[in-house]
Biopython code that builds the backbone (N, CA, C, O; Angstrom):
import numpy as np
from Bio.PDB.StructureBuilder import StructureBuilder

atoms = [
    (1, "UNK", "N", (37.584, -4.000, -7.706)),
    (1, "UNK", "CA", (36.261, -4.034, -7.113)),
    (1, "UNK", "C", (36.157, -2.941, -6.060)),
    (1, "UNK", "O", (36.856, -2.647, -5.090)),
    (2, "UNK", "N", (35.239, -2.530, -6.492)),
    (2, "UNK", "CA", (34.600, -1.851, -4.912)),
    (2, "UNK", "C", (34.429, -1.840, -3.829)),
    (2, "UNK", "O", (33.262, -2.102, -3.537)),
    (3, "UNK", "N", (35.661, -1.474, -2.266)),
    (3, "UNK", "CA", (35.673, -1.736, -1.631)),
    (3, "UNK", "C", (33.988, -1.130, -0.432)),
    (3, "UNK", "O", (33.295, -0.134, -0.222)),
    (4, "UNK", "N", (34.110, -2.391, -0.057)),
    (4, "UNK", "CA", (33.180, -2.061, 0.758)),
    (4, "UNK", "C", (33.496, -1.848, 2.585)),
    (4, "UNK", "O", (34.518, -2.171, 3.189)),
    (5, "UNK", "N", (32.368, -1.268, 3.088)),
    (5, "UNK", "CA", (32.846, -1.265, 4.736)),
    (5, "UNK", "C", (32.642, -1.770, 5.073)),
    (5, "UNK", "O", (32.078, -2.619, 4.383)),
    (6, "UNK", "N", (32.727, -2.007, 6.260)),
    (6, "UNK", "CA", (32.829, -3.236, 7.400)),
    (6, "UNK", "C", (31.129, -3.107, 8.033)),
    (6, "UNK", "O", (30.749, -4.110, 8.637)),
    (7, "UNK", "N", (30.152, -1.975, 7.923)),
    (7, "UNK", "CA", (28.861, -2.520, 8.043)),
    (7, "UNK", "C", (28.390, -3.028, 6.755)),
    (7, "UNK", "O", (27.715, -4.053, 6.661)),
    (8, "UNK", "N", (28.893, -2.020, 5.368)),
    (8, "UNK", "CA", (27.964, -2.800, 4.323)),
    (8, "UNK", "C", (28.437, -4.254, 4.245)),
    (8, "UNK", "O", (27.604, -5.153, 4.367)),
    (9, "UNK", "N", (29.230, -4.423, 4.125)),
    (9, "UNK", "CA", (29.889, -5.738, 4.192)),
    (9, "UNK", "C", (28.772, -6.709, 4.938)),
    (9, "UNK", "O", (28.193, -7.514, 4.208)),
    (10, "UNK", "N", (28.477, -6.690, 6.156)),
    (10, "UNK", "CA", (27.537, -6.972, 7.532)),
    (10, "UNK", "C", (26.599, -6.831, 6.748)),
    (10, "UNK", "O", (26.747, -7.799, 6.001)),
    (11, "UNK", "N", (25.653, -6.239, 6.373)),
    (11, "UNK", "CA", (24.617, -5.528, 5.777)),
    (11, "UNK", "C", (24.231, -6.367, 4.185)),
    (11, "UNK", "O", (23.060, -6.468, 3.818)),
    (12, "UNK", "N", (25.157, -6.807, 3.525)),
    (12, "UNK", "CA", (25.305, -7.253, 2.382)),
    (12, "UNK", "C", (24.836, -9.055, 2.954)),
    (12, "UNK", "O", (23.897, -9.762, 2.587)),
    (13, "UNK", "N", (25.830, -9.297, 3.859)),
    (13, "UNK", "CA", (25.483, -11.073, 4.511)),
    (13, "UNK", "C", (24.430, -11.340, 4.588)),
    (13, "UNK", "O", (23.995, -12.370, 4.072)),
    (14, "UNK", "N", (23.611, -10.415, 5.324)),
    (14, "UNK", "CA", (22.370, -10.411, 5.868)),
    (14, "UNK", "C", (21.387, -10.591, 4.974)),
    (14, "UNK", "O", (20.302, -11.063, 5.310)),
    (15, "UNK", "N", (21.671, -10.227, 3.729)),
    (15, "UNK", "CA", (20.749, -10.191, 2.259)),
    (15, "UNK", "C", (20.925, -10.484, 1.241)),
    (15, "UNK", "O", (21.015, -9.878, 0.173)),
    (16, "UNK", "N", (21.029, -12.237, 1.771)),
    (16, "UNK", "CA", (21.589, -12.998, 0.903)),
    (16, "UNK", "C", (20.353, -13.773, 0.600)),
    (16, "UNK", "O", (19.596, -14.398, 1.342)),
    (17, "UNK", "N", (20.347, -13.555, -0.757)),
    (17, "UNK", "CA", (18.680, -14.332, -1.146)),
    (17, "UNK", "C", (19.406, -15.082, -2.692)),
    (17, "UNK", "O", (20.578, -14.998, -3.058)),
    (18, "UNK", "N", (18.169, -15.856, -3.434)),
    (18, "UNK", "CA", (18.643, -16.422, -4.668)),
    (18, "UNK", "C", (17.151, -16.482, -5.174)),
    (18, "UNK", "O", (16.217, -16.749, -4.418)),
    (19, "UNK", "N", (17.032, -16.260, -6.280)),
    (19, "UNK", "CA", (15.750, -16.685, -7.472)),
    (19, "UNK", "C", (16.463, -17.014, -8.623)),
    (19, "UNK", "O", (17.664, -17.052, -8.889)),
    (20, "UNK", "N", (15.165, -17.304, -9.409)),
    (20, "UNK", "CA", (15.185, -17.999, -10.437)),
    (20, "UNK", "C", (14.167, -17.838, -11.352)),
    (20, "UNK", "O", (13.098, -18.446, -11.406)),
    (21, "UNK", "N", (14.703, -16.734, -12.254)),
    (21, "UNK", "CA", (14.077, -15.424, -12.686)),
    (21, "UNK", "C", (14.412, -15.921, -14.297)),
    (21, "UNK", "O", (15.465, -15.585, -14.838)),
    (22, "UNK", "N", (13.244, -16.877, -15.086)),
    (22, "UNK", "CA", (12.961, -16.924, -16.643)),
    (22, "UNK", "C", (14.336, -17.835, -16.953)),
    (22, "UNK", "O", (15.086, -17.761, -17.927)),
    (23, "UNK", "N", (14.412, -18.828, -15.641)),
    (23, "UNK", "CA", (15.544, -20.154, -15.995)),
    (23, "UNK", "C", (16.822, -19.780, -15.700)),
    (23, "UNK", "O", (17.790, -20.363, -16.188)),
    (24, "UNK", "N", (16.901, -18.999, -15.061)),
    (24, "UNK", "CA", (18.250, -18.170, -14.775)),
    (24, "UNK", "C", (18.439, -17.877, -13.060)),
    (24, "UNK", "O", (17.705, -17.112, -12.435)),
    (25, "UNK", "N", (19.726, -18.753, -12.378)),
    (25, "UNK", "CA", (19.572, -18.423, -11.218)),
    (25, "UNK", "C", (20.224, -17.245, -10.771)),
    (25, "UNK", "O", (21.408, -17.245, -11.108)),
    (26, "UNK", "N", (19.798, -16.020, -9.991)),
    (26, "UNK", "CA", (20.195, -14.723, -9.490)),
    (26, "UNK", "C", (20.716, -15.120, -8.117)),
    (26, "UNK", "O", (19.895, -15.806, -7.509)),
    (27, "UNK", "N", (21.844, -14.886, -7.453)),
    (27, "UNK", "CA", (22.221, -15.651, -6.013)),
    (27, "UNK", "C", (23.008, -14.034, -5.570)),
    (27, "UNK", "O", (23.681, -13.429, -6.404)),
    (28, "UNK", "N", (22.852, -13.660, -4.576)),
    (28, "UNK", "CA", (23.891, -13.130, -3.988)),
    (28, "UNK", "C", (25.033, -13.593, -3.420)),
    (28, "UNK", "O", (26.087, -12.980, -3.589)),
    (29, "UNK", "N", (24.989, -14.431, -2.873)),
    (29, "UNK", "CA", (26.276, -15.764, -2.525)),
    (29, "UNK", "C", (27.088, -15.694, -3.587)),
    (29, "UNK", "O", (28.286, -15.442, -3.460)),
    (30, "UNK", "N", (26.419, -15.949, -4.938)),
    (30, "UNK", "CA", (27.665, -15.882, -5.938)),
    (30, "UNK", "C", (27.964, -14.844, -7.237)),
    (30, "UNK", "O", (28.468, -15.156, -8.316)),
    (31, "UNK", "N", (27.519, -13.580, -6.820)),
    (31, "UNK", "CA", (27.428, -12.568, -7.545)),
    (31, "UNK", "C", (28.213, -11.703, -6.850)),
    (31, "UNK", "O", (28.296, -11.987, -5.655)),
    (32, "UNK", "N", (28.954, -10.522, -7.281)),
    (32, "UNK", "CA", (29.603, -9.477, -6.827)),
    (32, "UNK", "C", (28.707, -8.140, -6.552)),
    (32, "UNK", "O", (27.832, -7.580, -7.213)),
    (33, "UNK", "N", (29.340, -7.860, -5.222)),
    (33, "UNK", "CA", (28.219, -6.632, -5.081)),
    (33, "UNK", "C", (28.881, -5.558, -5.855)),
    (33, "UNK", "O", (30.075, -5.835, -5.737)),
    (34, "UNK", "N", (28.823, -4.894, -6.305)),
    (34, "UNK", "CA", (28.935, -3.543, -6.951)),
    (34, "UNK", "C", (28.727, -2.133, -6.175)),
    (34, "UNK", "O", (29.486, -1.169, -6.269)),
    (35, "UNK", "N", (27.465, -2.208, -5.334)),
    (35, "UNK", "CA", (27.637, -0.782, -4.820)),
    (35, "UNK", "C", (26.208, -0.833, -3.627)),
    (35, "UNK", "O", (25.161, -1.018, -4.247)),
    (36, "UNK", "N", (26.034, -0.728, -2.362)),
    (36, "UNK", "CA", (25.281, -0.688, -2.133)),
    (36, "UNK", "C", (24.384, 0.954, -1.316)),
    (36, "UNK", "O", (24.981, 1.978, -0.983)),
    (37, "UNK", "N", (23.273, 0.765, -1.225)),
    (37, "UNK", "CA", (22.616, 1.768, -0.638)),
    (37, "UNK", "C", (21.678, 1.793, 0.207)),
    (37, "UNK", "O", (20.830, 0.917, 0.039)),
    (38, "UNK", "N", (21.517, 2.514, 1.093)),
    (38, "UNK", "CA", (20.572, 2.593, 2.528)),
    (38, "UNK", "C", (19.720, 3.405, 2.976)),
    (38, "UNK", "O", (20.186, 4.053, 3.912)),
    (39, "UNK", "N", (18.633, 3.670, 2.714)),
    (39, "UNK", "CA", (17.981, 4.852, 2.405)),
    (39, "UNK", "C", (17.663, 5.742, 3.592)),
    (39, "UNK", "O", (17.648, 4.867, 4.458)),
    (40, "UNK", "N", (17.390, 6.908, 4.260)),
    (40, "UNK", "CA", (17.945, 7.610, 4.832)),
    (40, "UNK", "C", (17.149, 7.667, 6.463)),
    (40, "UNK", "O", (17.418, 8.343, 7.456)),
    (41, "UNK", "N", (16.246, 6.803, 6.245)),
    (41, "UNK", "CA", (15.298, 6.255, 7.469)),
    (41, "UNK", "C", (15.828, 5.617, 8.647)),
    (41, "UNK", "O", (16.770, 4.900, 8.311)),
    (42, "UNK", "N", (15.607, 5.579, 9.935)),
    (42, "UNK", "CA", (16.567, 5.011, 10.873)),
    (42, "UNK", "C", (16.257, 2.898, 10.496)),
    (42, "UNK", "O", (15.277, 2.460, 9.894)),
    (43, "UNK", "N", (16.832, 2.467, 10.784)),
    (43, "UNK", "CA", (16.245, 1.019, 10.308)),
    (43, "UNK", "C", (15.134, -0.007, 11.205)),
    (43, "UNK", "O", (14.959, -1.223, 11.128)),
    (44, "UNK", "N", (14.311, 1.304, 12.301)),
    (44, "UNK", "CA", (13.412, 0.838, 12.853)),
    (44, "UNK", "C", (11.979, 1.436, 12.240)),
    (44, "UNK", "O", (10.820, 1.056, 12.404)),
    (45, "UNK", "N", (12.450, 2.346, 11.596)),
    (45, "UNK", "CA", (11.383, 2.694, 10.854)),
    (45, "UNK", "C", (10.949, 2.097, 9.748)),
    (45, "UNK", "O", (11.608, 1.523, 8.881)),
    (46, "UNK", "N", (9.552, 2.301, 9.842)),
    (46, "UNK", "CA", (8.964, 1.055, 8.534)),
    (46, "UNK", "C", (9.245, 1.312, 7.354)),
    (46, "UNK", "O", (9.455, 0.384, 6.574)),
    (47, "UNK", "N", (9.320, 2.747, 6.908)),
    (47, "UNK", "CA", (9.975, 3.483, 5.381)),
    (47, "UNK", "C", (11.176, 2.642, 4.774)),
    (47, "UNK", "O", (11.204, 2.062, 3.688)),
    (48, "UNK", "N", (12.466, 2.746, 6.048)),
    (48, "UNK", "CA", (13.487, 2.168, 5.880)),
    (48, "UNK", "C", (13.834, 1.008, 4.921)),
    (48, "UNK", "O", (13.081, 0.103, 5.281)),
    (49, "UNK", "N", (14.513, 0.598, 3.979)),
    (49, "UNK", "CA", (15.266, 0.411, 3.336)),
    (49, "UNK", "C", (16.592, 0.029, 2.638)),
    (49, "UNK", "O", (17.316, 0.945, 2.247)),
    (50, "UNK", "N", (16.919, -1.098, 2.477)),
    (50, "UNK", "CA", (18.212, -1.320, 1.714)),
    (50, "UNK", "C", (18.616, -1.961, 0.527)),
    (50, "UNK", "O", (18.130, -3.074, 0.329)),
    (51, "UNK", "N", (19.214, -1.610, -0.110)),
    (51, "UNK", "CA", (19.119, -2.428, -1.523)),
    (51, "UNK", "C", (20.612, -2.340, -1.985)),
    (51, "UNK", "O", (21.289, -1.442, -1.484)),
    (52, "UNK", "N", (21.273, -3.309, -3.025)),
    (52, "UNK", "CA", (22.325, -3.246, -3.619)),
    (52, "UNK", "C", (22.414, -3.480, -5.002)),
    (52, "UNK", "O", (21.556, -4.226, -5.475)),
    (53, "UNK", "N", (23.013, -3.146, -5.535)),
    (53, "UNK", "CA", (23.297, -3.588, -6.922)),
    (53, "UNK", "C", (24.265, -4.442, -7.217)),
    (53, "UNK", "O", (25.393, -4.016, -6.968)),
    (54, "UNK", "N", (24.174, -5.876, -7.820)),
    (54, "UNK", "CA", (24.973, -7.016, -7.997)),
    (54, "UNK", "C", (25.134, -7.674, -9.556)),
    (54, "UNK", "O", (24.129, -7.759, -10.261)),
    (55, "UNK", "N", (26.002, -7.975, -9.883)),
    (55, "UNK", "CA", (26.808, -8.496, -10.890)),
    (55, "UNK", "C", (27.044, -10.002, -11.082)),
    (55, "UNK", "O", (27.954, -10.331, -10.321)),
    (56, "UNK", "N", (26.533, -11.187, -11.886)),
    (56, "UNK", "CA", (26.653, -12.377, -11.633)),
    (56, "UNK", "C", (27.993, -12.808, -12.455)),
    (56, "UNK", "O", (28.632, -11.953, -13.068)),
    (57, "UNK", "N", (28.240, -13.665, -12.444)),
    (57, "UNK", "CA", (30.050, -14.600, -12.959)),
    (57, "UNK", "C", (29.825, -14.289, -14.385)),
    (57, "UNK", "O", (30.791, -14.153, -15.137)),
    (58, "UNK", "N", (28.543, -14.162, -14.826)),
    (58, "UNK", "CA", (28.601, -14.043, -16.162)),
    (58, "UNK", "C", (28.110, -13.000, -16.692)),
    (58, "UNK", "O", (27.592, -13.207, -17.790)),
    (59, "UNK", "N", (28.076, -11.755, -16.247)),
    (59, "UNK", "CA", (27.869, -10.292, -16.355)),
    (59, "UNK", "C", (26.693, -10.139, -16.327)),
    (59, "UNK", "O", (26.634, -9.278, -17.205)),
    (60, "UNK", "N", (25.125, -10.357, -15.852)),
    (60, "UNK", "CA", (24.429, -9.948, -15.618)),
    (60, "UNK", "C", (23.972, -8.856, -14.247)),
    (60, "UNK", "O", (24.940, -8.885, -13.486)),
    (61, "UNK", "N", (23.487, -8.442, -13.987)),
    (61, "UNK", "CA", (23.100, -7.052, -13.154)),
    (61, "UNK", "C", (21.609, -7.735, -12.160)),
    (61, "UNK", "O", (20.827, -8.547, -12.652)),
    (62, "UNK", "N", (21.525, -7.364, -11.188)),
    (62, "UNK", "CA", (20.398, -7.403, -10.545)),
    (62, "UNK", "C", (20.374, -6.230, -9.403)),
    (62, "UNK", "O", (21.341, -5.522, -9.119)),
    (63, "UNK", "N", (19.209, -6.173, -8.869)),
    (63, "UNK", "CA", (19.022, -5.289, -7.604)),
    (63, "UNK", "C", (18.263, -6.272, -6.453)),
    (63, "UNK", "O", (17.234, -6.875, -6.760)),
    (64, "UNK", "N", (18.818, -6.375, -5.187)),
    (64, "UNK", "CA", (18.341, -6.831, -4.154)),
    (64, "UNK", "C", (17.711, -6.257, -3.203)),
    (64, "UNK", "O", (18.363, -5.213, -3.187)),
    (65, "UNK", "N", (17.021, -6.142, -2.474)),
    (65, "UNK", "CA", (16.848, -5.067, -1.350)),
    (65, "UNK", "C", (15.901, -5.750, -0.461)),
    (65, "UNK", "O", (15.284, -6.758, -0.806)),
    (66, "UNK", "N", (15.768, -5.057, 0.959)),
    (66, "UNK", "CA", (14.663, -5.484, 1.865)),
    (66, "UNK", "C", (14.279, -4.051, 2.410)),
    (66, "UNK", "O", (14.783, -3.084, 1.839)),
    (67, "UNK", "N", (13.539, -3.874, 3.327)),
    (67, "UNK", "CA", (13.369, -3.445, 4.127)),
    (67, "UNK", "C", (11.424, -3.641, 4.746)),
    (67, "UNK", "O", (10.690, -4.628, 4.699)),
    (68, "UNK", "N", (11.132, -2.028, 5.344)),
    (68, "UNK", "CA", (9.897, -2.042, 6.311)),
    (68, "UNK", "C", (8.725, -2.455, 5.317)),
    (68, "UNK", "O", (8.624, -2.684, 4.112)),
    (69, "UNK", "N", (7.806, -2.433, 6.539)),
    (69, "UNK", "CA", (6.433, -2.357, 6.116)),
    (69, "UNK", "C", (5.361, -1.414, 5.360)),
    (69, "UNK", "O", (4.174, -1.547, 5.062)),
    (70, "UNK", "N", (6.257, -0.475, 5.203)),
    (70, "UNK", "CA", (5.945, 1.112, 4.669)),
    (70, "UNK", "C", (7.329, 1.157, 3.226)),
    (70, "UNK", "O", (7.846, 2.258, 3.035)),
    (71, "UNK", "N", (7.752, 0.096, 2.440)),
    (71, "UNK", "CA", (9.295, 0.606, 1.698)),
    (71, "UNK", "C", (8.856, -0.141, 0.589)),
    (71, "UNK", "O", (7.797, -0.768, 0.556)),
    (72, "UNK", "N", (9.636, -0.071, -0.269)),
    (72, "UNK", "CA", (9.035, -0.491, -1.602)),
    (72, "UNK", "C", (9.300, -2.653, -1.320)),
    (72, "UNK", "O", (8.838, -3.432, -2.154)),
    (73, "UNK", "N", (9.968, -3.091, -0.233)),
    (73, "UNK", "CA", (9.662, -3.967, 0.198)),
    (73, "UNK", "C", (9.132, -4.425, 0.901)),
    (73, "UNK", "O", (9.626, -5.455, 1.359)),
    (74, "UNK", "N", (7.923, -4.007, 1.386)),
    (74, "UNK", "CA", (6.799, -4.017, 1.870)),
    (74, "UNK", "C", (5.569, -5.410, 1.218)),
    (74, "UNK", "O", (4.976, -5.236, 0.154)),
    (75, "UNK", "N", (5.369, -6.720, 2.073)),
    (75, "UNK", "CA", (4.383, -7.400, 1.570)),
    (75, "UNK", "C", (3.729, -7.601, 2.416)),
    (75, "UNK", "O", (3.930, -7.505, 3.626)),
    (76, "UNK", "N", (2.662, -7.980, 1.710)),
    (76, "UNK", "CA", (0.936, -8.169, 2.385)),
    (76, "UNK", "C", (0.540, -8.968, 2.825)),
    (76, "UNK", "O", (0.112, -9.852, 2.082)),
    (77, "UNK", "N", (0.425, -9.174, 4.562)),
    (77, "UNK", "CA", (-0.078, -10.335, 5.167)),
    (77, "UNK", "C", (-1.128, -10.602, 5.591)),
    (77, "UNK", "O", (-1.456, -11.069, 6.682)),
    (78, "UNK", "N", (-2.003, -10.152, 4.269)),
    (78, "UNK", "CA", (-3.651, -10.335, 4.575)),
    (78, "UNK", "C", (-4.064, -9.361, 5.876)),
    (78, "UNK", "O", (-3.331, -8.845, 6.720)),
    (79, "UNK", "N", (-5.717, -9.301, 5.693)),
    (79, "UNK", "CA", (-6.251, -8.647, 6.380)),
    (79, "UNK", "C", (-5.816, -6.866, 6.379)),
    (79, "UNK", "O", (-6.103, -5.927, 7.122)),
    (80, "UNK", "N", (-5.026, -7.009, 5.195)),
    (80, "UNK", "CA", (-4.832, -4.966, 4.889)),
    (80, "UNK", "C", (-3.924, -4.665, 5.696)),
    (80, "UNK", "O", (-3.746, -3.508, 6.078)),
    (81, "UNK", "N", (-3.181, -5.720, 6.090)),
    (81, "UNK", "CA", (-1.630, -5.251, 6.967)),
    (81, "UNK", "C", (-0.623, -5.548, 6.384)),
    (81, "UNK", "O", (-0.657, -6.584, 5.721)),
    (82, "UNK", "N", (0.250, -4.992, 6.410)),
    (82, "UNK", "CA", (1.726, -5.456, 5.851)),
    (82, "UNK", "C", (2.522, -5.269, 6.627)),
    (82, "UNK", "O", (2.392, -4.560, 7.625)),
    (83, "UNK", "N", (3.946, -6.170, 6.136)),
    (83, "UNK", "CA", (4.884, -6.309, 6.699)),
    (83, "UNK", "C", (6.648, -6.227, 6.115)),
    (83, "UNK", "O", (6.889, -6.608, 4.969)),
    (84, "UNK", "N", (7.441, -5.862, 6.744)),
    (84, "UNK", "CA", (8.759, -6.093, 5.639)),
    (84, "UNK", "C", (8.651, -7.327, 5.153)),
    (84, "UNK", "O", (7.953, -8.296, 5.453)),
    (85, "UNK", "N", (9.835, -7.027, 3.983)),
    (85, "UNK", "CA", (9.815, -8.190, 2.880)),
    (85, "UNK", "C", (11.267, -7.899, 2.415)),
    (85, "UNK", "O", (12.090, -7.080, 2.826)),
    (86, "UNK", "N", (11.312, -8.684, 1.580)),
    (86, "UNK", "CA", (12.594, -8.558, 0.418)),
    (86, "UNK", "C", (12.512, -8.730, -0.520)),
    (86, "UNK", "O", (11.389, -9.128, -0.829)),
    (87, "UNK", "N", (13.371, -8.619, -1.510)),
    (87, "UNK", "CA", (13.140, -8.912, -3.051)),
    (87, "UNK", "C", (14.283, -8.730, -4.045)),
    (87, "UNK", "O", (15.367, -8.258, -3.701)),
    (88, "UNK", "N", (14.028, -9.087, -5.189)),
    (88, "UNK", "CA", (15.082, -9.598, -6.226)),
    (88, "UNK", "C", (14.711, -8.748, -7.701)),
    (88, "UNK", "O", (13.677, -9.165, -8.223)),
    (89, "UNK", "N", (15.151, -8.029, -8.177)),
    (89, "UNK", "CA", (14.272, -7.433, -9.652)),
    (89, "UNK", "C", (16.135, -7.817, -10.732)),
    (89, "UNK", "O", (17.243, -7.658, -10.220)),
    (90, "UNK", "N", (15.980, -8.128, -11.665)),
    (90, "UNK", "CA", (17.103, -7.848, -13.089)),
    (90, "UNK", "C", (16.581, -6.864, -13.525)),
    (90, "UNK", "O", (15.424, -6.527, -13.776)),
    (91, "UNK", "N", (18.096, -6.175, -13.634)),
    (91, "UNK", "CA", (17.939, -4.957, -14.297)),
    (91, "UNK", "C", (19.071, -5.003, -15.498)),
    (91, "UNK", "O", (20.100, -5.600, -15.182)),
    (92, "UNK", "N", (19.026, -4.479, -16.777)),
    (92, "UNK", "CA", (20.290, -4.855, -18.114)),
    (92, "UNK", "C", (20.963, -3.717, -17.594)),
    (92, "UNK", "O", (20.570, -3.123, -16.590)),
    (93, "UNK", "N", (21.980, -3.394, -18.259)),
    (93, "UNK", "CA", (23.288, -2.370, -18.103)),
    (93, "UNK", "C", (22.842, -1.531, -18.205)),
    (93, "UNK", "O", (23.174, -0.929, -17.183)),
    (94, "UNK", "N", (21.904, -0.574, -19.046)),
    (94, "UNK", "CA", (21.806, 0.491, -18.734)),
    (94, "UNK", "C", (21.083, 1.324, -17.566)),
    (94, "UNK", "O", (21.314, 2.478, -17.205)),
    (95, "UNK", "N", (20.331, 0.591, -17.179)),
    (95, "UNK", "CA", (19.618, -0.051, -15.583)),
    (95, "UNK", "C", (20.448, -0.226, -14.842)),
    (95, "UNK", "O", (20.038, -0.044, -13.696)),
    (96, "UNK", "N", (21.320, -0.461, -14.882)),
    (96, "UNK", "CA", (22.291, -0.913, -13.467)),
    (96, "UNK", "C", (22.644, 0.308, -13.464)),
    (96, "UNK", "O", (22.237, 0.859, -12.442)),
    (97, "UNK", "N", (23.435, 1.248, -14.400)),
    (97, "UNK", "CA", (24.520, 2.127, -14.709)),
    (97, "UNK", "C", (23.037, 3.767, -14.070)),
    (97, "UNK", "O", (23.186, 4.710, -13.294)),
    (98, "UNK", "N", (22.083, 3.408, -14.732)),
    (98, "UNK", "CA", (21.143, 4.599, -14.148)),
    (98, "UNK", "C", (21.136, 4.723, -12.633)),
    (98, "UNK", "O", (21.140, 5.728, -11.922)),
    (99, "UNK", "N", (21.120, 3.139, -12.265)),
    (99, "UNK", "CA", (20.899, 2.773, -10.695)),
    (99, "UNK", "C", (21.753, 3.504, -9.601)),
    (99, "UNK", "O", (21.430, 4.248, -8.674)),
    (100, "UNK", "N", (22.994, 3.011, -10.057)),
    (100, "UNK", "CA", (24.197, 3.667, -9.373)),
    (100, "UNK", "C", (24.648, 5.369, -9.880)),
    (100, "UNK", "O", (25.473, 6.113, -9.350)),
    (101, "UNK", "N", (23.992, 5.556, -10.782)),
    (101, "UNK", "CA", (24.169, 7.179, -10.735)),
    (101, "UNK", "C", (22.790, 7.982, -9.755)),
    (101, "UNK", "O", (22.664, 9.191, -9.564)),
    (102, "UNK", "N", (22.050, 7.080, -9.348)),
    (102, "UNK", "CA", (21.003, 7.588, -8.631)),
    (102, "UNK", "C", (21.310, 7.344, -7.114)),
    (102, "UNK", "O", (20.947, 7.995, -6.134)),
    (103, "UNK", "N", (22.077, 6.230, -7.205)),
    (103, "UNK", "CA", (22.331, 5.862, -5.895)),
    (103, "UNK", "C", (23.697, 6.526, -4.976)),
    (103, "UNK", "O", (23.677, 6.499, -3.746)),
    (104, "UNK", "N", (24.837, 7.101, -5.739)),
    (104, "UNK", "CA", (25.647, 7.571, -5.670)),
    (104, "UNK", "C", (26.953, 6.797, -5.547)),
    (104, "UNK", "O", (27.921, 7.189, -4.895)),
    (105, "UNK", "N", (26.871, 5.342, -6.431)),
    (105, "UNK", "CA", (27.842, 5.049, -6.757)),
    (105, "UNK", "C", (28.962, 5.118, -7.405)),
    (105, "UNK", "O", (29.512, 4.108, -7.844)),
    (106, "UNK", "N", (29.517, 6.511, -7.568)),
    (106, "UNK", "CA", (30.465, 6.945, -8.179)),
    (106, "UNK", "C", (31.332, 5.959, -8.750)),
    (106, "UNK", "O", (31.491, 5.599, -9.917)),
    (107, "UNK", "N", (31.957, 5.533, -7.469)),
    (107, "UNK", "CA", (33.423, 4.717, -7.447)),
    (107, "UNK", "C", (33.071, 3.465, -8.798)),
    (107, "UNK", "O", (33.847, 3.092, -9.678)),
    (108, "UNK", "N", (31.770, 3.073, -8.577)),
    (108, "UNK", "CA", (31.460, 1.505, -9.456)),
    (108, "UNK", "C", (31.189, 1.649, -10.513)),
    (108, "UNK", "O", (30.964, 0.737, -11.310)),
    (109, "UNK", "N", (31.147, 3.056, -10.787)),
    (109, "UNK", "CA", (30.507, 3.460, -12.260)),
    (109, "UNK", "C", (32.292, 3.218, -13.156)),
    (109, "UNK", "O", (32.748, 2.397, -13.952)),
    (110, "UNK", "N", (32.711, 4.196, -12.594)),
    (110, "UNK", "CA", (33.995, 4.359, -12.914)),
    (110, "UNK", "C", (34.674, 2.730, -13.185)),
    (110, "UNK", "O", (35.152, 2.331, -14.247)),
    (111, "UNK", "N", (34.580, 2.124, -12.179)),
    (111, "UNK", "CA", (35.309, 0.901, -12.379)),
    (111, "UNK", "C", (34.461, -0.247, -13.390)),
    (111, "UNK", "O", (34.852, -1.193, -14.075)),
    (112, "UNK", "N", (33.368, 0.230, -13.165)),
    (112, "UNK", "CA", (32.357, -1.207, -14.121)),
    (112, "UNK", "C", (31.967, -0.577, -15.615)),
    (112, "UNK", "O", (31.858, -1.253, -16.638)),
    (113, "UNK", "N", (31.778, 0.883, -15.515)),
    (113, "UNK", "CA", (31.512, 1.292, -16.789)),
    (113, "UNK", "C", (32.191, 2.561, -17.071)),
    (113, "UNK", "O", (31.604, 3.587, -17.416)),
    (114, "UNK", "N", (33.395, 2.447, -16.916)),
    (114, "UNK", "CA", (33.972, 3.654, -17.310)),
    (114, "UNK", "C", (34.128, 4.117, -18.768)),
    (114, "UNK", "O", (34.261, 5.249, -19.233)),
    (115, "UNK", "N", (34.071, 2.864, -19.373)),
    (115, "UNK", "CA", (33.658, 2.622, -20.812)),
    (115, "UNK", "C", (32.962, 3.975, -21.405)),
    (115, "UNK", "O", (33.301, 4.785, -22.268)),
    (116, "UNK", "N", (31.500, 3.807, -20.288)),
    (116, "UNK", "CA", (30.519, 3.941, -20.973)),
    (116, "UNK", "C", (30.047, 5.757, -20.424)),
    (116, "UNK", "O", (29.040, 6.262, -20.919)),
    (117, "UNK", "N", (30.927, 6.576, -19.366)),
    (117, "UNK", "CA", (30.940, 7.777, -19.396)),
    (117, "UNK", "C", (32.283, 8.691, -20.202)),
    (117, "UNK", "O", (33.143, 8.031, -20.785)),
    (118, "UNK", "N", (32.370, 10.082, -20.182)),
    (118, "UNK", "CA", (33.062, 10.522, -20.539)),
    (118, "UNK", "C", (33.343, 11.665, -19.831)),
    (118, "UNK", "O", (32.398, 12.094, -19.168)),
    (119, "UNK", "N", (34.411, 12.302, -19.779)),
    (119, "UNK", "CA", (35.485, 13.665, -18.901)),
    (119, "UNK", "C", (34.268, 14.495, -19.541)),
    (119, "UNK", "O", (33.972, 14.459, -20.736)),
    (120, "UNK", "N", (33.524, 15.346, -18.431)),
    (120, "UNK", "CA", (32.794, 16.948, -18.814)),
    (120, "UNK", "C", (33.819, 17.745, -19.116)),
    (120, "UNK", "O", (33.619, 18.920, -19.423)),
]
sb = StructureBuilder()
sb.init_structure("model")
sb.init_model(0)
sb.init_chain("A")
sb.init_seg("    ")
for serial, (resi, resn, name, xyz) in enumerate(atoms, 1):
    if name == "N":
        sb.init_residue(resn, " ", resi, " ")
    sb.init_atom(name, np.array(xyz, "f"), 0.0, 1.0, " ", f" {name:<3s}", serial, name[0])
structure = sb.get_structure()
């Protein structure tokens, strides 16, 4: 597994959510993180951003993330204002594997789908 640091680690606790997405429960509590990312905004800014990519006991893939009022977790508290939010999306393998080549998860590609690249 993919070691993580001692903030993502911190960072990962903090964004611990669960749904229940077409009879199927998604938990971070009991899924493996795989790789996470922080997008390049200070985290007082509303842009700001975090999301991870996670793995459940029985090989499914999801993406978690929160952040500002301005970030793609951004929800609407009436009256045309918004506010941070969080959220939960499934994504299948080749979705996960796009995710972390966008995200710059090298290390997780290698270890989760090494399968599925090859030596340039």
């Amino acid at each position: 597994m993919t070691k993580l640091t001692e903030s993502e680690s911190k960072r990962a606790e903090e964004m611990e959510m669960k749904r229940v997405i077409d009879g199927k429960l998604y938990s971070t509590e009991t899924a493996t993180i795989l790789h996470e990312y922080e997008h390049g905004y200070n985290t007082s800014d509303f842009h700001h951003y975090t999301e991870a990519l996670y793995r459940t006991p029985k090989g499914a893939y999801f993406v978690a993330g929160s952040g500002g009022a301005m970030s793609p977790y951004s929800e609407r508290l009436g009256s045309g204002s918004y506010g941070g939010g969080s959220g939960l999306r499934v994504v299948d393998e080749s979705e996960a594997l796009e995710w972390l080549e966008e995200h710059g998860g090298t290390d997780a590609i290698i270890e989760y789908f090494g399968d599925k690249i090859e030596i340039a």
